[in-house]
N, C-alpha and C positions, 0 to 999 in steps of 0.2 A: 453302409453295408459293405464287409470287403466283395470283393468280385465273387471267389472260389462259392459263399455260401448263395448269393446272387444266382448264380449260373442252376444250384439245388433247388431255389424256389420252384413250388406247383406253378404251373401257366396258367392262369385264371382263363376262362374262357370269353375275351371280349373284341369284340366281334369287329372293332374299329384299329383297335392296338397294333398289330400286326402291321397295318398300312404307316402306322404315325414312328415306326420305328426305322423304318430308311427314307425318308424324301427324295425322289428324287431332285436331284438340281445338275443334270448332265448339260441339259442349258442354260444354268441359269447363268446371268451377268455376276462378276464377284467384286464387289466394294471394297477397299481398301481404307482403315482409319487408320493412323499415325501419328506421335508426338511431333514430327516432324513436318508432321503434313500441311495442306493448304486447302478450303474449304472455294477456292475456286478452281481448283485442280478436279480434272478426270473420274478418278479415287482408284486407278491403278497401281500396281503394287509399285510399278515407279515414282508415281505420281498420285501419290496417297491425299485424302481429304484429310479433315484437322480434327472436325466434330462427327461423334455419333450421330447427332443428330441431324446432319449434312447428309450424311449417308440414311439414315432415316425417311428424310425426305423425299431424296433420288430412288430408294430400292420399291422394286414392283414384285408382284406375285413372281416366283421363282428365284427369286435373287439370292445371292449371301451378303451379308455385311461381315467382313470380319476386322478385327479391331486388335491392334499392336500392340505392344505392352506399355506401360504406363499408367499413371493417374489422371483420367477424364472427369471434372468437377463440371454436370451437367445433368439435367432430366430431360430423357428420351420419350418424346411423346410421338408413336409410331402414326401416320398418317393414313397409314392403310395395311390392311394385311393382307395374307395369304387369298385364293381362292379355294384352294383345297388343299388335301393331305398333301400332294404330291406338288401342290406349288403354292408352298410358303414361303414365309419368310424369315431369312434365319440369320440370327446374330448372333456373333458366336466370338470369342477369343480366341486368337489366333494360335494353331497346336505347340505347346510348351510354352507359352509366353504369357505373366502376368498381368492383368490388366483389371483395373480397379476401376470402379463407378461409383462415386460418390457426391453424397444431397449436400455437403459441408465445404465449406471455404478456410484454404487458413485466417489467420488473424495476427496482426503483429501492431504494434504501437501501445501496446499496456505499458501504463506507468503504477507505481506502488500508492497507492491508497494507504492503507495503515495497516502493519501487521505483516503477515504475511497474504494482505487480500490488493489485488489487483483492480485496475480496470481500465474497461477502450471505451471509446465514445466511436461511434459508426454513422455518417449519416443515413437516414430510411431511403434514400436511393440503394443504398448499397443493395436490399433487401428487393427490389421493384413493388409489385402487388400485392406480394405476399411476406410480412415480416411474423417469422416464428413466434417471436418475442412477444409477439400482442395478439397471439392464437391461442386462445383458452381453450381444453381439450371439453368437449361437453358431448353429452348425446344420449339415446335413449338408456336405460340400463345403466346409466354410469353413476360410479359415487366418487366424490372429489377429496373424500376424509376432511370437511371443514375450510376447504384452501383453496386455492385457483393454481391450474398446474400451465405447462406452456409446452408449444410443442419445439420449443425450440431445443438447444442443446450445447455443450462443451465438452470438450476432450480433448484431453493432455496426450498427447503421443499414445494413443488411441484409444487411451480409459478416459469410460463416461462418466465423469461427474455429476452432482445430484442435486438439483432447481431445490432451493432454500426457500418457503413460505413466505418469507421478509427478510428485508436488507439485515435488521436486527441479527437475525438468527447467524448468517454469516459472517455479519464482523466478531461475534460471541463464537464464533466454532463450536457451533452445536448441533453437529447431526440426526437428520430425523431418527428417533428410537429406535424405529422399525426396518430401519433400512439393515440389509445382511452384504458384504463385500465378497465377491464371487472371483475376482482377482483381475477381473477387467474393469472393472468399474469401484467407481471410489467416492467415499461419503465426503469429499472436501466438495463445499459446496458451490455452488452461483447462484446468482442474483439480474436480473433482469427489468430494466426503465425503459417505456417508451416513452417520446413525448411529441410533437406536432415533426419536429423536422431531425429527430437524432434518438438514437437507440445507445443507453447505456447498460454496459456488461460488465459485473463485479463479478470475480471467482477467488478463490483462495486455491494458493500455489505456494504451499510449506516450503520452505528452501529451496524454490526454483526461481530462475528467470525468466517469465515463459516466452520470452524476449528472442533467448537462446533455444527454447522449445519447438517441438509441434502442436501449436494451438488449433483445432478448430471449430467452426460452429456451424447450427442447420443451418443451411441457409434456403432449402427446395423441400415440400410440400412429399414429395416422391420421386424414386430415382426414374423407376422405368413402368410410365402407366399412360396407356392412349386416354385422350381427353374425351370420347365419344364411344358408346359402346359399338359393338361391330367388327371390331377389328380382328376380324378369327385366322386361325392357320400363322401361329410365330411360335420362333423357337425362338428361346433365349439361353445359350450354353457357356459354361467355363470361367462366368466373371466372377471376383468377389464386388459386391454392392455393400454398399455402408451408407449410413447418416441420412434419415430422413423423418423430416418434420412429420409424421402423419398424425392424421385426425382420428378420434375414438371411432369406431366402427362397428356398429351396431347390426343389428339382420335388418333393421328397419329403415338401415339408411344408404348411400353409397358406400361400400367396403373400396378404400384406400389403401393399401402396403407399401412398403417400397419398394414391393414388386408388385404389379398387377394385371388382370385379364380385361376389369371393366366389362361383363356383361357379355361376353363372346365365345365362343367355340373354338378347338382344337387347338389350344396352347400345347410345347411342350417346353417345360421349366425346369432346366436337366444339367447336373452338375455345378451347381454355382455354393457359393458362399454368400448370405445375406446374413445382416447383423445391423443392429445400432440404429433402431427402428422406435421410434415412439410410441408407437402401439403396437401397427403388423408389421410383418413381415413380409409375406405372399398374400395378394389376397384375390380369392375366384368368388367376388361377390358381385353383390346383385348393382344394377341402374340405379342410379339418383332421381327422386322427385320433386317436387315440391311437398308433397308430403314425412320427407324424411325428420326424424327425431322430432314426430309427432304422435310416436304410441298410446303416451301415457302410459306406458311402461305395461302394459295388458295384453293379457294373450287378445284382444280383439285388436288389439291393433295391429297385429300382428300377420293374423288372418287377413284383416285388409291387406296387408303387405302381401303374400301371396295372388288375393285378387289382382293386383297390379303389376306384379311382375307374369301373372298369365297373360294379362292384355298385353303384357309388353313384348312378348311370346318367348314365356318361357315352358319350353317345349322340349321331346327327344332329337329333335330336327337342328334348332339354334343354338344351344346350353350348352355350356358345359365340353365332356369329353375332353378334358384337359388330361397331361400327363407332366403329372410333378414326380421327378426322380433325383433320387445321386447327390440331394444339394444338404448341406450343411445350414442350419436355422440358429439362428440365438442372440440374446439380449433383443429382447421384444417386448415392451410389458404391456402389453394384451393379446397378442397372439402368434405362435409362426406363421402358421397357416389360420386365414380365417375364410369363410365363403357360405354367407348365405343364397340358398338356391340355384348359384350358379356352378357350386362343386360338384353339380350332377354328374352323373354318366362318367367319374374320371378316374382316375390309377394316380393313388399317392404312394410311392415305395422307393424303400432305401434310402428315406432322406434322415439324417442326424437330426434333431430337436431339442437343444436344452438350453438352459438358464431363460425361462420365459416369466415375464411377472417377479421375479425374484426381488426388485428392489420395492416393490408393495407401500409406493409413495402414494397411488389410491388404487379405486378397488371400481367391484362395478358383476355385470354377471358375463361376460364374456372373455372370459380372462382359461387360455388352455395350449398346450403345445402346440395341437390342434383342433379345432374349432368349427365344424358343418352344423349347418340347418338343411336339412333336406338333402341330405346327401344318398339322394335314389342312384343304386345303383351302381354306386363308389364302393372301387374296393381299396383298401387301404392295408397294407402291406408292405411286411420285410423291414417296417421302420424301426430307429431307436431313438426313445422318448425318456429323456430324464432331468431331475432338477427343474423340471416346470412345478408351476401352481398347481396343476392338476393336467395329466397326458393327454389325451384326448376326450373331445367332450363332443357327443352326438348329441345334439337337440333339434327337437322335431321334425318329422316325416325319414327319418334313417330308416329305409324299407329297401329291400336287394341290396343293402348293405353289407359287406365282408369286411373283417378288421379279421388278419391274417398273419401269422409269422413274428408279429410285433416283439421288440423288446422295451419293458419297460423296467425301470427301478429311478429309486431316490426322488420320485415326488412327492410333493408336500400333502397335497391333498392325492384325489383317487387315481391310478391310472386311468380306469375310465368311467365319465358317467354320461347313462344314457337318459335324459329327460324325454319324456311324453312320448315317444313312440309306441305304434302299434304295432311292429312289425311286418312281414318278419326281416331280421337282420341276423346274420350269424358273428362269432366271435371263434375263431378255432387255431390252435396254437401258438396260443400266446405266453409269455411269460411274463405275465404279472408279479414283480416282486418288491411293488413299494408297502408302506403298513395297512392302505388299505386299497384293493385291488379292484373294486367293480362299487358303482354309487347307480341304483337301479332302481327310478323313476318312469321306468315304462313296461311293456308287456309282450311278447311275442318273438322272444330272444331265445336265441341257440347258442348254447358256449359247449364247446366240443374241443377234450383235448387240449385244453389248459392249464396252467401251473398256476391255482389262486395262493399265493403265497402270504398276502394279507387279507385280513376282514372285510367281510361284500356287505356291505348298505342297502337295503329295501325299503320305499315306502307307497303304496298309492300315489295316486295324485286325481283325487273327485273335481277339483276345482275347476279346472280350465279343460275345455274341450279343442282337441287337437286332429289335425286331419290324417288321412290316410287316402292310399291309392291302389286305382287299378295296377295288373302286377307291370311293371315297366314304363311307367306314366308319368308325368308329372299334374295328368287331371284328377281333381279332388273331387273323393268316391263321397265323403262324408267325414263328419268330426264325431270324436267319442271323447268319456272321458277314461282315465287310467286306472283300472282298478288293481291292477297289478298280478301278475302269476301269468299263467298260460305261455312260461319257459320250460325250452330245451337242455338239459344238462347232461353229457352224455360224455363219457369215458375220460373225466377230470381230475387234477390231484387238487385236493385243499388240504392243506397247513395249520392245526391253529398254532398255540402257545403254551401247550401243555396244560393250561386249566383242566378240573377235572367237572365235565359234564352239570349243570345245577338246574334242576326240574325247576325249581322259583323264576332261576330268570327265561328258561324258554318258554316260562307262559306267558312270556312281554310280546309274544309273537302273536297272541290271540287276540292284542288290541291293533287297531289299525294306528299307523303313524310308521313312525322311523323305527325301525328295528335292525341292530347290526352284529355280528358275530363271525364266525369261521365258519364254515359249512355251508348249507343250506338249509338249518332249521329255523332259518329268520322268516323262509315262507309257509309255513306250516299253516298258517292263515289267512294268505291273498287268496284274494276273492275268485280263482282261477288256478286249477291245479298245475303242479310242474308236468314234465317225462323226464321221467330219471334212468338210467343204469349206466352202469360200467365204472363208476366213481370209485376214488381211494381218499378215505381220509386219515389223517394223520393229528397225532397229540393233541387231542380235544376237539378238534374239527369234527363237528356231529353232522349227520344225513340231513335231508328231510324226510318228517314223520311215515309220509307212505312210500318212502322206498325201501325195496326189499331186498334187493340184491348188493349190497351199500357194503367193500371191503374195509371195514372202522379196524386203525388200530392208533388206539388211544396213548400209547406208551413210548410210541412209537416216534419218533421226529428224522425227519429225511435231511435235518439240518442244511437246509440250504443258502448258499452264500454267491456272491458275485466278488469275484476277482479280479482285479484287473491285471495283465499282465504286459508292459510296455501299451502296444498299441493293440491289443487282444483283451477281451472282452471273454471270463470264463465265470460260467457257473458249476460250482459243486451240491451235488447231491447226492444222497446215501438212500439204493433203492434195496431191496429185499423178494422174496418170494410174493410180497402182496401183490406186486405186480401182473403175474402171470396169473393169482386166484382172483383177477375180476374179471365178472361174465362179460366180455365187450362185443360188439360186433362191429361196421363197418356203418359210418354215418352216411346218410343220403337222404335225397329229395323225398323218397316213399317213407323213410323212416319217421322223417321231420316233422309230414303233414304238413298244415295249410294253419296260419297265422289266425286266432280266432276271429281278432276283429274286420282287417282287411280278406279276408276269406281268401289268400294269397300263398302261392306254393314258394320254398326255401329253393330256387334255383338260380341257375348261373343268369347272369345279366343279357341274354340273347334267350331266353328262354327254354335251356339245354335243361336236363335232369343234373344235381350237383352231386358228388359224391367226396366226402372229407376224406383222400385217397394218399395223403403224403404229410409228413411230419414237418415239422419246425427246421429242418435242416434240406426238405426235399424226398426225403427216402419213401419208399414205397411201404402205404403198411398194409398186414397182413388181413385177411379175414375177420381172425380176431385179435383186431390191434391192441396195440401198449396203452392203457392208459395214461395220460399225460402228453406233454410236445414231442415228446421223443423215440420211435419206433427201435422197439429192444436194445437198452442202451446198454444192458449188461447189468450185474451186482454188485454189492457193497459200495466204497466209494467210490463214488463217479467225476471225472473233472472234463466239461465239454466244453468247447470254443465256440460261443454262438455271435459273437461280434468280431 
């Protein structure tokens, strides 16, 4: 997010933020890391320490670590952290100076195999307890496409190359079919042997020496993840982080990234660069069991999972309350951010998010830019999401949920789908502009004030019964199951594609199952009515059946585009008088009502009355506001900067 639109956003109302935005550290001790430095040294700025994780060690509740420029090839497992907001602990890079963290080691000694394919021989010391190369990614929910994948990795002067099924396939230069080249990463492939006392690495290096190159490989698990939950009150600021072996990450098991919270309270995760992640990226998940990637793949296992992370106390008191900002996500293929349970209570906003899953070497259901179970009371905001598998995916219990301000475009599948929740959760000015903009397997949702610029997905879901809560809880009131409807939809623009209206197929709406189209005539037959007004639809985007005040103009296309300009982010739209002829009024906590199922009010996360009071850029809207993200943008053709 640049600053200028930053500084516009609404201030959500939460009730911890405020404190987690200046720490003090007027006493604290300051830590010095350095390339130059010496890990029996002091760690003052004369006399700097060598490792992060020296200074790691040494830093107490109030400290800073701050860390020099350079490349640090190390995982920082923090021993302890903060006691509170105001005396954390904070590791940060030092102002203006880069400094990199990474899970990878170079590699040098390849000699030519045959072709253009390479290979080293490394002995499994190199690697200590943990060799990538013989870590098969598995876990609940995951599907492997036929093959065994590894968590390990290669990279050519910083493009990630792509783990070949068999030796075969790489000495033949056959790239997986499926694989799409994003400009970082590349289908020439590697190959991976372990055996009792040596690890061989084949990769194909078309006319390179990689001799003469930068090679490197995973060779750490994670860059920066305390080994023990608890560890609350850390800041982590400014670094770029890269290369880490992570394990598939499940709700049901330990979430791993190569960043992570591990189970704790009041992170803040702010301005960084993370990438080149085997699975995550961030991740605020939950504790590790003995039970882990034992679901059986079923919402009961799942349930149990919950039982246990209550015992474990996951609570408003211990959870969560993290703040992830400002940080750059990508090349992850299964999530930036992931976090079951533990993303409660937190503030995701203004972080970049693309190319996730992109190289769809396997598959599995956890696969999103970004990825919550249970994200009570998270509000998620100001972000830009694109070129994932699909933008954000809320699955189960998103209750005082906000997804806010958001930009989305160029994902493959929806920006966003919400599985199993009862609400209530809101959605309000956002800019949905991938083909299909909302995938809506749950009930009790408020979209306020959004640009649907692709096709919404609806379906039930009778099968699995799913929890809900008291309002601001993390204790479970009860399990229903989904029957779908009893949403908000209030002063929106939908888009379709110029189709013109067909009675045959909107009677596909009267059977239960998947139903998808423009508009909101896909609900004409969940089992729970909408509340509608203030909507605009445009070129074939049709109402639903019982709303009355619905501005249709069928002929009509507001033709909307995203542009890019240098490092500006602009959308064009073509608005008209329909604008000012819809009935809208001002969204809020009394208008909203109470979630059917959780019998639960739509307000701010302190339990304030909420009112949808400012537009996608900040501006204040009127009485009877604009429909859409934008409060009275003007007529005709429109060209706005929202990135």
């Amino acid at each position: 997010m640049n600053a200028s639109r930053a500084d516009r956003l609404p201030a959500f109302r939460m009730p911890w933020a405020i404190l987690l935005l200046f720490p003090a550290t007027a006493l604290a001790a300051e830590l010095h890391v350095a390339q130059n430095g010496n890990d029996t040294n002091p760690g003052t700025a004369a006399l700097p320490l060598r490792t992060i994780q020296r200074a790691a060690d040494l830093a107490q509740p109030g400290d800073v670590v701050t860390v020099h420029a350079g490349t640090y090839r190390e995982r920082i497992n923090p021993p302890r952290g903060g006691t509170s907001d105001t005396q954390r602990i904070v590791y940060q890079a030092a102002p203006g100076e880069k400094v990199e963290i990474k899970g990878s080691e170079i590699v040098q000694g390849w000699v030519k195999d045959r072709g253009d394919v390479w290979k080293v021989t490394l002995p499994n010391t190199r690697f200590g307890a943990f060799n990538p190369y013989r870590d098969v990614i598995r876990g609940d929910w995951f599907d492997p496409r036929g093959r065994e994948h590894h968590t390990g990795a290669v990279y050519l002067d910083g493009v990630w190359l792509t783990e070949a099924s068999k030796l075969d396939d790489l000495m033949s230069k056959r790239p997986p079919k499926d694989s799409r080249n994003q400009g970082s990463w590349s289908t020439n492939l590697w190959y991976a042997r372990v055996d009792a006392s040596h690890t061989t690495i084949w990769a194909q290096f078309p006319e390179v020496d990689p001799n003469e190159r930068c090679v490197e490989i995973n060779v750490r698990r994670t860059v920066f993840y305390p080994d023990q939950p608890g560890r609350n009150y850390i800041t982590l600021r400014g670094f770029t982080l890269r290369h880490a072996a992570t394990p598939w990450a499940p709700p049901t098991a330990e979430q791993i990234g190569l960043v992570g919270t591990h189970w704790s309270k009041g992170w803040i995760i702010e301005n960084n660069v993370i990438s080149h992640s085997i699975c995550s990226g961030i991740a605020l998940g939950k504790h590790g069991d003995p039970f882990d990637n034992t679901s059986a793949n079923t919402a009961e296992g799942y349930v149990k999972t919950i039982e246990r992370g209550l015992a474990r106390g996951w609570n408003r008191e211990t959870i969560g309350h993290h703040i992830v900002r400002n940080n750059v996500v990508s090349h992850c293929e299964q999530a930036g951010i992931v976090g079951s349970l533990g993303a409660a209570f937190s503030l995701v906003t203004g972080n970049t998010i693309h190319d996730i899953h992109v190289r769809r070497l396997f598959s599995g259901a956890e696969m999103a830019g970004i990825k919550f179970h249970a994200a009570i009371d998270t509000v998620i905001q100001g972000n830009h999401l694109f070129r994932t598998c699909r933008g954000l995916w809320l699955d189960w219990m998103a209750q005082g949920t906000r997804v806010s301000g958001n930009l989305f475009h160029d994902n493959l599948g929806e920006d966003v789908f919400v599985e199993v929740n009862h609400g209530p959760f809101l959605a309000d000015n956002n800019l949905f502009l991938s083909a299909t903009s909302l995938l809506d397997m749950s009930e009790g949702g408020a979209y306020v004030h959004n640009l649907f610029a692709g096709r919404i997905v609806t379906s039930p879901e009778p099968n699995r019964q799913t929890p809900y809560h008291p309002a601001h809880s993390t204790t479970v009131a009860g399990l229903a199951r989904t029957q779908g409807g009893d949403d908000r939809f209030y002063n929106n623009l939908f888009v379709g594609r110029g189709e013109a209206p067909d009675p045959a197929r909107r009677k596909v709406s009267n059977q239960r199952g998947w139903t998808a189209g423009y508009g909101l005539w896909m609900y004409d037959a969940r089992e729970y009515p909408l509340a509608t007004g203030g909507n605009v639809y445009y070129f074939g985007a049709q109402p639903y059946a019982k709303e009355t005040d619905a501005v249709v103009e069928p002929a009509t296309s507001p033709d909307v585009k995203l542009v890019r300009d240098g490092p500006k982010i602009r959308v064009q739209i073509t608005c008209g008088s329909e604008l000012a002829r819809a009935r809208t009024s001002l969204v809020t906590t009394a208008r909203l009502g109470k979630a059917r199922v959780a019998g639960v009010a739509y307000e701010n996360a302190d339990g304030s009355p909420m009112t949808v009071a400012t537009d996608y850029f900040g501006k204040p809207r009127g009485e009877h506001p604009t429909p859409g993200p934008f409060e009275n943008p003007g007529t005709g053709r429109l060209v706005l900067t929202v990135k």
